[in-house]
ROBALUM-650300 format. One record per residue (C-alpha): residue number from 0; residue in one letter; x, y, z. Coordinates in steps of 0.001 Angstrom, whole numbers, plus 524288, in hexadecimal, padded with zeros to 5 digits. Layout:
BEGIN
{resi = NUM | resn = A | X = X | Y = Y | Z = Z}
...
END
This chain:
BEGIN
{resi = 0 | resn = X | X = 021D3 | Y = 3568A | Z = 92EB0}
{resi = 1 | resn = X | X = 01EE1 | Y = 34782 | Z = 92AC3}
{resi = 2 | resn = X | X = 0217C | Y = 33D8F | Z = 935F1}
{resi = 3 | resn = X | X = 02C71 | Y = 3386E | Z = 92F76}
{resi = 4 | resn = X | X = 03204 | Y = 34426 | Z = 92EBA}
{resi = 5 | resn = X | X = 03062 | Y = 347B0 | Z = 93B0C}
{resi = 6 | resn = X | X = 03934 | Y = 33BC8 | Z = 93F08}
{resi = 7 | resn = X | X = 04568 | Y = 33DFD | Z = 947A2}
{resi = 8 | resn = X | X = 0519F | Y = 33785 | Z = 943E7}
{resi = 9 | resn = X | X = 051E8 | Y = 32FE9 | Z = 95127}
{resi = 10 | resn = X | X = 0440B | Y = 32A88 | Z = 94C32}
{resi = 11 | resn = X | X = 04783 | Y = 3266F | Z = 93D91}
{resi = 12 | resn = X | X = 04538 | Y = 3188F | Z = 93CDE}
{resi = 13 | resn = X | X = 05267 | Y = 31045 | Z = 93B2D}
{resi = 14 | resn = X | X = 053ED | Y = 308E7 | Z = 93049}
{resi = 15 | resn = X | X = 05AA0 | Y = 2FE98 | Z = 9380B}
{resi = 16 | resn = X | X = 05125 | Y = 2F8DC | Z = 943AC}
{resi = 17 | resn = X | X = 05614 | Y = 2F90A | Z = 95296}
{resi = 18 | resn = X | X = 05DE6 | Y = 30810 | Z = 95189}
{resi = 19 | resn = X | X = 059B1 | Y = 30C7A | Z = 95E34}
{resi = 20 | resn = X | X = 05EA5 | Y = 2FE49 | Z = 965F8}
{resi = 21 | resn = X | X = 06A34 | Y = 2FE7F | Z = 95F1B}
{resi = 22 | resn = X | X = 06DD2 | Y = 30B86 | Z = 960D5}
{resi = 23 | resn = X | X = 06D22 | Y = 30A67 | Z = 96EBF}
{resi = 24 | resn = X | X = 073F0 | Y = 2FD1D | Z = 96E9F}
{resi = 25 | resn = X | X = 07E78 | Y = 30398 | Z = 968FB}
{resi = 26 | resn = X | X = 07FC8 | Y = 31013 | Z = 971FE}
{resi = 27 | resn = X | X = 07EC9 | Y = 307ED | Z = 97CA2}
{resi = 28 | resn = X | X = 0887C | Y = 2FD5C | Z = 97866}
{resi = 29 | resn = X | X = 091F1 | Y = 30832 | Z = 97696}
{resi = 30 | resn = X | X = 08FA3 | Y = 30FC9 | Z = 9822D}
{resi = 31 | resn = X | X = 0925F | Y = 302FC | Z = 98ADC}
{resi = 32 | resn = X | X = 09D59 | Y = 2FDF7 | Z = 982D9}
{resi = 33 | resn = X | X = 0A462 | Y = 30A7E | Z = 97E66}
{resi = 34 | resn = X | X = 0A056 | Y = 31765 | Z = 98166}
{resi = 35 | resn = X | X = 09DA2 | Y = 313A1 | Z = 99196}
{resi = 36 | resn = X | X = 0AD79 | Y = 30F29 | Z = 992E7}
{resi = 37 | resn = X | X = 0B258 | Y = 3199D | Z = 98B06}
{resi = 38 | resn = X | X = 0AC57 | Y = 3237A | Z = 99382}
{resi = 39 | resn = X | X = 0B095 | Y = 31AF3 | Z = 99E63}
{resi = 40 | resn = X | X = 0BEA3 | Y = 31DE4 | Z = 99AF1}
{resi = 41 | resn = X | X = 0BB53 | Y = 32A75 | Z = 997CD}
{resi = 42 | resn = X | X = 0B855 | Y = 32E5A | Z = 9A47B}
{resi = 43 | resn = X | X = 0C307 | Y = 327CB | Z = 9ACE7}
{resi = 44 | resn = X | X = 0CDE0 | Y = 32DB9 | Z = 9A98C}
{resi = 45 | resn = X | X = 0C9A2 | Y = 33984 | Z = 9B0E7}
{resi = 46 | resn = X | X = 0C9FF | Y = 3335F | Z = 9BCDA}
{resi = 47 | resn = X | X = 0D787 | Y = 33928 | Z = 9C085}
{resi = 48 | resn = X | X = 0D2C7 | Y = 345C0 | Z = 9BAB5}
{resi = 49 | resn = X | X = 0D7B2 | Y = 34D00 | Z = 9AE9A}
{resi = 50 | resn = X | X = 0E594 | Y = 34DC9 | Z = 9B31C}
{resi = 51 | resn = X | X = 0E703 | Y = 33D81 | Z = 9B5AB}
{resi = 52 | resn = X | X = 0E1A6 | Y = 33C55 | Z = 9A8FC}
{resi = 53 | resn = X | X = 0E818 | Y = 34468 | Z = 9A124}
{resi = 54 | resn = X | X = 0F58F | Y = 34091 | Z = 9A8C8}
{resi = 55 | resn = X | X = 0F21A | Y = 32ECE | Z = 9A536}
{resi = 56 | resn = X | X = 0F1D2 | Y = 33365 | Z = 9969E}
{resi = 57 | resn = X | X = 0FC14 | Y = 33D66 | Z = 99495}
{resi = 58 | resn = X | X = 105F0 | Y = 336AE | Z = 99CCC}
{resi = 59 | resn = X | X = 11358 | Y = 3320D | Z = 994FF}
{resi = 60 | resn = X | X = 10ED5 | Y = 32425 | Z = 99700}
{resi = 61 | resn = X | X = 10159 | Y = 32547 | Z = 99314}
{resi = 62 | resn = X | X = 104FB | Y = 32EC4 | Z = 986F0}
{resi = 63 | resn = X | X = 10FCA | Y = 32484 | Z = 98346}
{resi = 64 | resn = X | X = 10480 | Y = 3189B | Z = 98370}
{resi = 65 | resn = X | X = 0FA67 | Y = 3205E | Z = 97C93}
{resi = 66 | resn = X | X = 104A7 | Y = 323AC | Z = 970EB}
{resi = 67 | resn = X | X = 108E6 | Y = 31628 | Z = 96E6A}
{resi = 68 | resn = X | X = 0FB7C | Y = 30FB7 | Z = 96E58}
{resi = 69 | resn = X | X = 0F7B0 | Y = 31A25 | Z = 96445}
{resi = 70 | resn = X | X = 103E7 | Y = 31BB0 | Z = 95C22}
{resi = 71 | resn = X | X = 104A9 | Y = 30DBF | Z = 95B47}
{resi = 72 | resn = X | X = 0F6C2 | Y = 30C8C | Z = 958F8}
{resi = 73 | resn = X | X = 0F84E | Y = 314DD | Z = 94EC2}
{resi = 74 | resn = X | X = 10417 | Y = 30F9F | Z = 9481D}
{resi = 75 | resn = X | X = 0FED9 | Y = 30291 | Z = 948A5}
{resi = 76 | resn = X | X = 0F274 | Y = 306B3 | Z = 941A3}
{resi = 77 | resn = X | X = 0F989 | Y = 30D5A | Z = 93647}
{resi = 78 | resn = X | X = 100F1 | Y = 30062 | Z = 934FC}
{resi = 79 | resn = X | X = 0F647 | Y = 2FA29 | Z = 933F9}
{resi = 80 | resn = X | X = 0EF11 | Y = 3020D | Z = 92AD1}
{resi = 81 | resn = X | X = 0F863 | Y = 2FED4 | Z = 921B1}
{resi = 82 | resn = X | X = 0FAE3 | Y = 2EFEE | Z = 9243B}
{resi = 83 | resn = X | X = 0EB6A | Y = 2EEDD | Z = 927E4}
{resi = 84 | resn = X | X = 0E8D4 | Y = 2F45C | Z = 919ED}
{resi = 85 | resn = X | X = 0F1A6 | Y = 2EB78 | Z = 913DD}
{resi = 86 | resn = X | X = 0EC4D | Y = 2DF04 | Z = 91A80}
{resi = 87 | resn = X | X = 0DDB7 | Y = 2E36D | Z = 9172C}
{resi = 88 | resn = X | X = 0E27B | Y = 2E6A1 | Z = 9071E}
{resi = 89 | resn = X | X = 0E8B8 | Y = 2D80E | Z = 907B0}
{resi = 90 | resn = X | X = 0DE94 | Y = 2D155 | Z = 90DAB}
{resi = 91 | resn = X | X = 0D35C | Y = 2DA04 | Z = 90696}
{resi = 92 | resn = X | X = 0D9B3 | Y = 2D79B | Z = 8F829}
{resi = 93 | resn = X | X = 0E186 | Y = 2CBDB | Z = 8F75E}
{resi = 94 | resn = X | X = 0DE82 | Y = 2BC23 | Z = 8F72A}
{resi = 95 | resn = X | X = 0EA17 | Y = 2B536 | Z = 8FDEC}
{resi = 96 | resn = X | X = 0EB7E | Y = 2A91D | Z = 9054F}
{resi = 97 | resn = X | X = 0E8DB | Y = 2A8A0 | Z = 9136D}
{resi = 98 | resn = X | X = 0E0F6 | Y = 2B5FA | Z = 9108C}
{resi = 99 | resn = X | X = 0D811 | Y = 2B1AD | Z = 91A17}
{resi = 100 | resn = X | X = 0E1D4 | Y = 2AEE1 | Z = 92665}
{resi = 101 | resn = X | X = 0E7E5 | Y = 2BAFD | Z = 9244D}
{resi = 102 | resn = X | X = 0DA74 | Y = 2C239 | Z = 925DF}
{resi = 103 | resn = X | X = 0D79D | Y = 2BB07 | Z = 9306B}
{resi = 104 | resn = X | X = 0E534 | Y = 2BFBF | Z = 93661}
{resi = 105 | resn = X | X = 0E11C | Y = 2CC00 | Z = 9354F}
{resi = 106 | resn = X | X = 0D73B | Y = 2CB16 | Z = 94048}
{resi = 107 | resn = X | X = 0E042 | Y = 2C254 | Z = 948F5}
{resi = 108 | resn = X | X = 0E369 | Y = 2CFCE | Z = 951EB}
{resi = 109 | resn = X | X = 0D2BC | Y = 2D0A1 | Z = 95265}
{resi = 110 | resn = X | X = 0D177 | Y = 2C3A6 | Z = 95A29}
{resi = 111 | resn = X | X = 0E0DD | Y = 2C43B | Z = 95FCD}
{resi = 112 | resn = X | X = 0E28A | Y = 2C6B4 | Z = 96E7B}
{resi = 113 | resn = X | X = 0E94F | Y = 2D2F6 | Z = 97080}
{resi = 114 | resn = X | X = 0F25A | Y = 2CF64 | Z = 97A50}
{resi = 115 | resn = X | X = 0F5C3 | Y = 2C1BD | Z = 97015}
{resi = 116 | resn = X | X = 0F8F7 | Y = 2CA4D | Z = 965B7}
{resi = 117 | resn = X | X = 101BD | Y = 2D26C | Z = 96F7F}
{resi = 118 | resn = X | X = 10951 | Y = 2C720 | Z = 97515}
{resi = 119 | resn = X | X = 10AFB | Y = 2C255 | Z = 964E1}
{resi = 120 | resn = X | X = 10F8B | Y = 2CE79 | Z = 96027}
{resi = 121 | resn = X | X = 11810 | Y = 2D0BE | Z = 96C7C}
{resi = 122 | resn = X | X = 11D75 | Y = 2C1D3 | Z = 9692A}
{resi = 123 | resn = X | X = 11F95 | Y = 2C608 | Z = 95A99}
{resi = 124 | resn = X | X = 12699 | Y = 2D2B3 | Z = 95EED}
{resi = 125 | resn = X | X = 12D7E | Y = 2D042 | Z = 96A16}
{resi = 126 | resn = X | X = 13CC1 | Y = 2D154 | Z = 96A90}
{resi = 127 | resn = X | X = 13D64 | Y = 2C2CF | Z = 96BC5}
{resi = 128 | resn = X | X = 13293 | Y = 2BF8C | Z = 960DE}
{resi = 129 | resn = X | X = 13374 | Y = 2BCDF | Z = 95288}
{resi = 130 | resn = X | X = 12F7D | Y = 2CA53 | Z = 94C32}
{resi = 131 | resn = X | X = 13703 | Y = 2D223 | Z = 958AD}
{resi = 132 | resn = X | X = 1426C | Y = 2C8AE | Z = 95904}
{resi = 133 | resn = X | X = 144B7 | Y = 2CDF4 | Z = 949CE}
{resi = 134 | resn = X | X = 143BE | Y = 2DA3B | Z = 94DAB}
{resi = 135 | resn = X | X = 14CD0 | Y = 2D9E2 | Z = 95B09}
{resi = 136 | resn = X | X = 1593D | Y = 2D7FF | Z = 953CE}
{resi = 137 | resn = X | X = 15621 | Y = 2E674 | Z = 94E56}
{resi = 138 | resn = X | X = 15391 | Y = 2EC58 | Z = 95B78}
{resi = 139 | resn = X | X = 144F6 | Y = 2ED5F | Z = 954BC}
{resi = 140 | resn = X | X = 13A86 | Y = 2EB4D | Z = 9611D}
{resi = 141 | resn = X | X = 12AEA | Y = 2EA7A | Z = 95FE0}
{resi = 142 | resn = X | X = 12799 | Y = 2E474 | Z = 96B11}
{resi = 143 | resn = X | X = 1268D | Y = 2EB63 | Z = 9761E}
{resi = 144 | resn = X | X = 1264B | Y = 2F7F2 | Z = 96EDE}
{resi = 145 | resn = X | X = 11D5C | Y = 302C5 | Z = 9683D}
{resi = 146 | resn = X | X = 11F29 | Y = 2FC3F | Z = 95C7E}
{resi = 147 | resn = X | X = 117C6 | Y = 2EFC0 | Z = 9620F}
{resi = 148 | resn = X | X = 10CD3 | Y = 2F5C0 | Z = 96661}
{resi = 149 | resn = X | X = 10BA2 | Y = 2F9EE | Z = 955E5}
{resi = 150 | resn = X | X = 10D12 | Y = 2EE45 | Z = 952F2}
{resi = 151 | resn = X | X = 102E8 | Y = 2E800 | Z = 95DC0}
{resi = 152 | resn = X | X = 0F90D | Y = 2F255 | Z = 959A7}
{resi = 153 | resn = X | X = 0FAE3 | Y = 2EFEA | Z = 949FA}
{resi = 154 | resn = X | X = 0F630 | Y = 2E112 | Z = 94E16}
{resi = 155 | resn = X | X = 0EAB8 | Y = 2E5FC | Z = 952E4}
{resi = 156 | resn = X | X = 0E78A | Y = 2EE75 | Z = 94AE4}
{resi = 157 | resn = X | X = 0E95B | Y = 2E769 | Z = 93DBD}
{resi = 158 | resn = X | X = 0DC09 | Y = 2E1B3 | Z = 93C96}
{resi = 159 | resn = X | X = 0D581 | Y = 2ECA1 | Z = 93EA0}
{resi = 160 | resn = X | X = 0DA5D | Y = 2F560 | Z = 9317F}
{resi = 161 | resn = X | X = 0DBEF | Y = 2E8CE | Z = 92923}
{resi = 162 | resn = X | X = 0CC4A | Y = 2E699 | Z = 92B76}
{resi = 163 | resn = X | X = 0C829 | Y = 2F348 | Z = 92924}
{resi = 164 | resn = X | X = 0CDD4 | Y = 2F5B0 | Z = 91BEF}
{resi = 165 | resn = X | X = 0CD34 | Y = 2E6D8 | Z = 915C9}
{resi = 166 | resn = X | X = 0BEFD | Y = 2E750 | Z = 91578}
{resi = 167 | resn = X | X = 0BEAC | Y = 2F2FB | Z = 90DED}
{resi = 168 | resn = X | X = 0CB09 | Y = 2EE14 | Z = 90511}
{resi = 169 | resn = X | X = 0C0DA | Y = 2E23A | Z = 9031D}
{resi = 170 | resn = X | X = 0B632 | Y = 2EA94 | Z = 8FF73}
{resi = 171 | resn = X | X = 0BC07 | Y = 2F4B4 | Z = 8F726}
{resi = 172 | resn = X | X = 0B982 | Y = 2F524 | Z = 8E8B3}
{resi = 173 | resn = X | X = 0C4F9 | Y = 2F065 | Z = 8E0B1}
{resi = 174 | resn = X | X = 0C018 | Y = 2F4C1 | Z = 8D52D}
{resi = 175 | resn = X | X = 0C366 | Y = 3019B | Z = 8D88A}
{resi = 176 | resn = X | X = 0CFBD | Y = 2FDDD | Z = 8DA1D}
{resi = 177 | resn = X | X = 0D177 | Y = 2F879 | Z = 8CC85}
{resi = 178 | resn = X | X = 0CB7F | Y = 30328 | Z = 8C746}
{resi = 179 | resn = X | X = 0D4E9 | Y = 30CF4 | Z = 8CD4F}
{resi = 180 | resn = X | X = 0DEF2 | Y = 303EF | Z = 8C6D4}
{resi = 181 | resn = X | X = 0D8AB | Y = 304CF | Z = 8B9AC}
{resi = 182 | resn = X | X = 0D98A | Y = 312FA | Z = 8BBE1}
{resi = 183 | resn = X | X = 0E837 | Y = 3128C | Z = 8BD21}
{resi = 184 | resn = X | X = 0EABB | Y = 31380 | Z = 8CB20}
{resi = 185 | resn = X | X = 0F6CB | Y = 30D9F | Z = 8D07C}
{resi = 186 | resn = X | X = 0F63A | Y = 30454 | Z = 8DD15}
{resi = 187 | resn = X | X = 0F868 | Y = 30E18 | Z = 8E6A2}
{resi = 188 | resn = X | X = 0EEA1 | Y = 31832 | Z = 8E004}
{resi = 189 | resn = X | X = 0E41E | Y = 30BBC | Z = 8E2BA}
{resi = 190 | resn = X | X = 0E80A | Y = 30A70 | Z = 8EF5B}
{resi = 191 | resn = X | X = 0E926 | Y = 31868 | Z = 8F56E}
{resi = 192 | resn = X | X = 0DCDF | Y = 31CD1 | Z = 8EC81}
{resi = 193 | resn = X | X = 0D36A | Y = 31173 | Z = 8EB92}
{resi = 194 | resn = X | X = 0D47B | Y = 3082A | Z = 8F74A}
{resi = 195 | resn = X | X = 0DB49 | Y = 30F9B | Z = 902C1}
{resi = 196 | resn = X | X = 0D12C | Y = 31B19 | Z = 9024A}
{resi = 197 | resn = X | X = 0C77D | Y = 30E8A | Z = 901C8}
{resi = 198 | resn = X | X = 0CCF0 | Y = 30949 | Z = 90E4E}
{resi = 199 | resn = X | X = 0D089 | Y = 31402 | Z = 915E4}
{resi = 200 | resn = X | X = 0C4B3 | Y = 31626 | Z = 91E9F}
{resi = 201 | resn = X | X = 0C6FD | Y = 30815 | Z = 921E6}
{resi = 202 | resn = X | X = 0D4DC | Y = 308E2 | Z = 924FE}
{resi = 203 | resn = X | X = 0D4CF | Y = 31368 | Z = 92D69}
{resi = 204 | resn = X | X = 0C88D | Y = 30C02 | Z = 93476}
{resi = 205 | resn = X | X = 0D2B8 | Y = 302D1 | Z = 935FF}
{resi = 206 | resn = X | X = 0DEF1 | Y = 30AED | Z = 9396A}
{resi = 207 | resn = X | X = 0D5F9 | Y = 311A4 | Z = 943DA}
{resi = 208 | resn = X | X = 0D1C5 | Y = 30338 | Z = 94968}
{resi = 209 | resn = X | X = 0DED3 | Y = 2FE8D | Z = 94982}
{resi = 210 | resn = X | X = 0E5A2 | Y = 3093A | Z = 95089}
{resi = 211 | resn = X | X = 0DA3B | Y = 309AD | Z = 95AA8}
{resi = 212 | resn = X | X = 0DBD4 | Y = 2FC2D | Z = 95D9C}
{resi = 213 | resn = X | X = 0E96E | Y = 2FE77 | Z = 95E45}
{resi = 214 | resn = X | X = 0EA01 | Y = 3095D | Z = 96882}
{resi = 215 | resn = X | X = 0E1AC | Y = 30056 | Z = 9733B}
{resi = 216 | resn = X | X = 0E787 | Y = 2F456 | Z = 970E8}
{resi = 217 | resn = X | X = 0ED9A | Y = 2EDBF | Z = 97C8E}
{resi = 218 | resn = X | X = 0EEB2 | Y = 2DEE7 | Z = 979D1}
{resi = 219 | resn = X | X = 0F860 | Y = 2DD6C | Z = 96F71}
{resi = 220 | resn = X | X = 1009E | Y = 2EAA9 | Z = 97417}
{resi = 221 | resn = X | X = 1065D | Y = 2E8DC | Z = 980F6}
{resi = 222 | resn = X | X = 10BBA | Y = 2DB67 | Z = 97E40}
{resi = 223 | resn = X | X = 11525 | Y = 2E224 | Z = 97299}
{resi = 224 | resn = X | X = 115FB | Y = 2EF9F | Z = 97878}
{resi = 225 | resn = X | X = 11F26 | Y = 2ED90 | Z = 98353}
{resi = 226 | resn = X | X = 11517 | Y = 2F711 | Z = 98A04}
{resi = 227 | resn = X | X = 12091 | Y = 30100 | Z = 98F54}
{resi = 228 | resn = X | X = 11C0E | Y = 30E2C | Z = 994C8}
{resi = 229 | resn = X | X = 11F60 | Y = 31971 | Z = 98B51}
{resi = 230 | resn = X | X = 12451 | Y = 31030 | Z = 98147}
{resi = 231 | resn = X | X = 11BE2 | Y = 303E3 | Z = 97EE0}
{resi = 232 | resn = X | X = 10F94 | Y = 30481 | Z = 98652}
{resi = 233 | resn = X | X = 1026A | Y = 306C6 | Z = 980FE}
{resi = 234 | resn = X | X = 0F6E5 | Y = 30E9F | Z = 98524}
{resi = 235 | resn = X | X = 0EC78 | Y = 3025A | Z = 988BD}
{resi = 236 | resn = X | X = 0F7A8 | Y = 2FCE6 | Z = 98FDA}
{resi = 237 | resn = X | X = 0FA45 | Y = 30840 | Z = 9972E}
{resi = 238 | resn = X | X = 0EA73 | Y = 309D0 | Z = 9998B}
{resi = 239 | resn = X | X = 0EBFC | Y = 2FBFC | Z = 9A07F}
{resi = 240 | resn = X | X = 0F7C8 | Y = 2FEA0 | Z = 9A94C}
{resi = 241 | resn = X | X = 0F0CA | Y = 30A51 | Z = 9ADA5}
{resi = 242 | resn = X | X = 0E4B7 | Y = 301AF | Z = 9B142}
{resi = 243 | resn = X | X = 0ED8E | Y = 2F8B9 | Z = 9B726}
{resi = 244 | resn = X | X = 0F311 | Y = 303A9 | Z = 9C0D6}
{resi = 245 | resn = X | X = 0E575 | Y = 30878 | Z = 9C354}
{resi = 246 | resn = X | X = 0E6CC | Y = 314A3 | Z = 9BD74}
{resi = 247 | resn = X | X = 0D94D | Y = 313F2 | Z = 9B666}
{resi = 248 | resn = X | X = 0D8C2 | Y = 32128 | Z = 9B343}
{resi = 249 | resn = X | X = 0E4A1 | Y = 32262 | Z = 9AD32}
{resi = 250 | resn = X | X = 0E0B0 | Y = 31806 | Z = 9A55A}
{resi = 251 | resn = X | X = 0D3D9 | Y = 31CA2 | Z = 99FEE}
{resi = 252 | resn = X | X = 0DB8D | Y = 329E8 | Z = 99CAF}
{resi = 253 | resn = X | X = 0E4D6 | Y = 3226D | Z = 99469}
{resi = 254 | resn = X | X = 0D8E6 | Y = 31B49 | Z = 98E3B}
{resi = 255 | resn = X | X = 0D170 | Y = 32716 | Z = 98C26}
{resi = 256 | resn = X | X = 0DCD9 | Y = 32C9E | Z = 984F2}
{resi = 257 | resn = X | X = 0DE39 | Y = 320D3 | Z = 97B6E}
{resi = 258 | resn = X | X = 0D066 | Y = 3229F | Z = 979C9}
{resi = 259 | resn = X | X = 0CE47 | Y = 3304C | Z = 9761E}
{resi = 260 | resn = X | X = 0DC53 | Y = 32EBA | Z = 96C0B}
{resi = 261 | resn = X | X = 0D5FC | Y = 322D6 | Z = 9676F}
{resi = 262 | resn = X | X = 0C77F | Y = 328E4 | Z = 962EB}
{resi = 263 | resn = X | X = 0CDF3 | Y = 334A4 | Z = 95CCE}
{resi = 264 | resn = X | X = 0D85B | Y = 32BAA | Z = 95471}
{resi = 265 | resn = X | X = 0CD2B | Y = 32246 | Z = 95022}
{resi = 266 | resn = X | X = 0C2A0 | Y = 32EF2 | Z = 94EA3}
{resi = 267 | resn = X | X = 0CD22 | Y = 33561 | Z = 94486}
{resi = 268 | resn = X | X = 0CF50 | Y = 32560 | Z = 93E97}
{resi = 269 | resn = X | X = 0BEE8 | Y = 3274D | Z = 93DF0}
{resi = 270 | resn = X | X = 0C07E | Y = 334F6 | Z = 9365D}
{resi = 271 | resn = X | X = 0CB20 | Y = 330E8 | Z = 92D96}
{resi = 272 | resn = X | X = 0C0B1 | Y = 323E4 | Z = 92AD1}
{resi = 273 | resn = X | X = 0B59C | Y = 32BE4 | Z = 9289F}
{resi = 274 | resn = X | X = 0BDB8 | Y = 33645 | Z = 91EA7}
{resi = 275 | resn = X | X = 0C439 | Y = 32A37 | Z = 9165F}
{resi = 276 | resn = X | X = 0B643 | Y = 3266C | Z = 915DF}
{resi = 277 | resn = X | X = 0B09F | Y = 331D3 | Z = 91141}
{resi = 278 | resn = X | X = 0BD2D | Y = 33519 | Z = 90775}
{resi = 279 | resn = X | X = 0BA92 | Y = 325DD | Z = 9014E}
{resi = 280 | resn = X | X = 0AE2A | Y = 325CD | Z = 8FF2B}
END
C-alpha cells in the first residue's frame, strides 16, 4: 500500500487552506451561541418534574396560545406564498416606474421596529382607524382579534418569500419559456410546468422562513392582538407573563414545546426542499 493510499480521510489535504481553524471556529461559535441555550432550556423545564411540565403545556391556556401562534403562523405563510410569489414575478419580470421604491419597500419590515409596525397596523385596524372604521359599520373587527395577529405575521413575513423566489425568477432561463410557447403550451401549462417546478425549492425555503418567523414574533403581535386568554393571546406573550410571575419553569416548558413543533414543521419544509430539488433537476 502506497503512502497516498494509505491516507485517512481526516488527513486528505483540503483544497481550501485554514479547514481545521475554521472548523473549530464554527463548532465553537455554535456551541456558545446556539446549541449551549438550547440545552439551557432544555433542561429547565424539569425543574418542577415531569408532572409541572407536562401540566404548563397541556393546560387550556397554554394549548389555546400554542394553536394560534401556529395556525396563524401558518395561515399567514400560505398568504404569503401566494402574494410573496406575485411580488417577486412583478418585480423579477417587469420595468415600471418607481420599480426601485417598491423593492426597497419590500425590505421596510427588515429594518422596521417590531413594536412600530405593531402600533401602525393597530392604528390602520383599529375600530376608530381608516381601514377598521370601513369595516365597523359591518360589524367586521381585526384588531384585537385572531385575525390581526394574520395579518401582523403576513407583515413580517413578506420579505422573506418575496426574496427567496425573485432571485431565481431573475435567473431563470426565458428561453425555455418561449420555447414551451413555440411548442403550443397555453399560459397556465408555462406556468405550472416550466417556472413553478423552477421555483419551488425556493418558495417553500421561503414559506418555511416566513411561518417560522411568524410563530416567535412578539413586536408587531400584541399591539393588534388584543392579547385575551383563550381567544387572542399568543404563545411568546404568554412565555413573558409567565416570566413576569416567576414561574420560570413553566416558561421554559412552554418554550421547549414551541421548539420541538417548530424543528419538526421546518425539518418536513427541509424534506419537501430537498425532494422538489431532486424531482427538478
Amino acid at each position: 500500500m502506497t503512502a497516498k493510499a494509505g491516507r485517512t480521510f481526516w488527513k486528505t489535504p483540503s483544497a481550501l487552506p485554514g479547514f481545521s481553524l475554521s472548523l473549530g471556529f464554527t463548532l465553537a461559535y455554535l456551541s456558545l451561541f446556539v446549541l449551549i441555550p438550547l440545552t439551557a432550556l432544555a433542561i429547565r423545564p424539569w425543574e418542577n418534574g415531569w408532572s409541572g411540565a407536562i401540566e404548563a403545556v397541556v393546560s387550556p391556556r397554554a394549548q389555546a396560545a400554542l394553536g394560534l401562534s401556529f395556525v396563524a403562523a401558518a395561515a399567514a405563510a400560505l398568504i404569503n406564498a401566494v402574494t410573496g410569489g406575485l411580488l417577486a414575478w412583478v418585480l423579477a419580470r417587469y420595468d415600471f416606474p418607481g420599480k426601485r421604491i417598491a423593492d426597497a419597500i419590500i425590505d421596510l419590515p427588515f429594518a422596521l421596529p417590531t413594536a412600530v409596525a405593531g402600533i401602525a397596523l393597530t392604528a390602520l385596524y383599529a375600530p376608530n382607524g381608516p381601514i377598521g372604521g370601513l369595516l365597523a359599520p359591518l360589524d367586521i373587527r381585526i384588531a384585537y382579534t385572531p385575525i390581526g395577529v394574520v395579518i401582523a405575521m403576513v407583515f413580517v413575513g413578506l420579505p422573506f418569500v418575496v426574496r427567496s423566489i425573485q432571485p431565481v425568477l431573475e435567473d431563470l432561463d426565458q428561453e425555455v419559456e418561449a420555447a414551451a410557447e413555440t411548442l403550443g403550451a397555453s399560459a397556465w401549462q408555462r406556468a405550472s410546468q416550466v417556472v413553478f417546478p423552477a421555483i419551488l425549492p425556493a418558495l417553500l425555503s421561503g414559506v418555511g422562513l416566513a411561518f417560522a418567523r411568524g410563530v416567535g414574533e412578539y413586536g408587531s403581535v400584541i399591539f393588534i392582538a388584543g392579547n385575551m386568554p383563550m381567544k387572542s393571546e399568543i404563545a411568546p406573550l404568554l412565555i413573558v407573563t409567565q416570566l413576569e410571575q416567576f414561574n420560570y419553569a413553566g416558561a421554559a416548558a412552554i418554550g421547549l414545546a414551541m421548539l420541538v413543533l417548530s424543528f419538526l414543521i421546518l425539518l418536513g419544509f427541509n424534506g419537501l426542499q430537498a425532494l422538489a430539488a431532486r424531482r427538478g433537476a
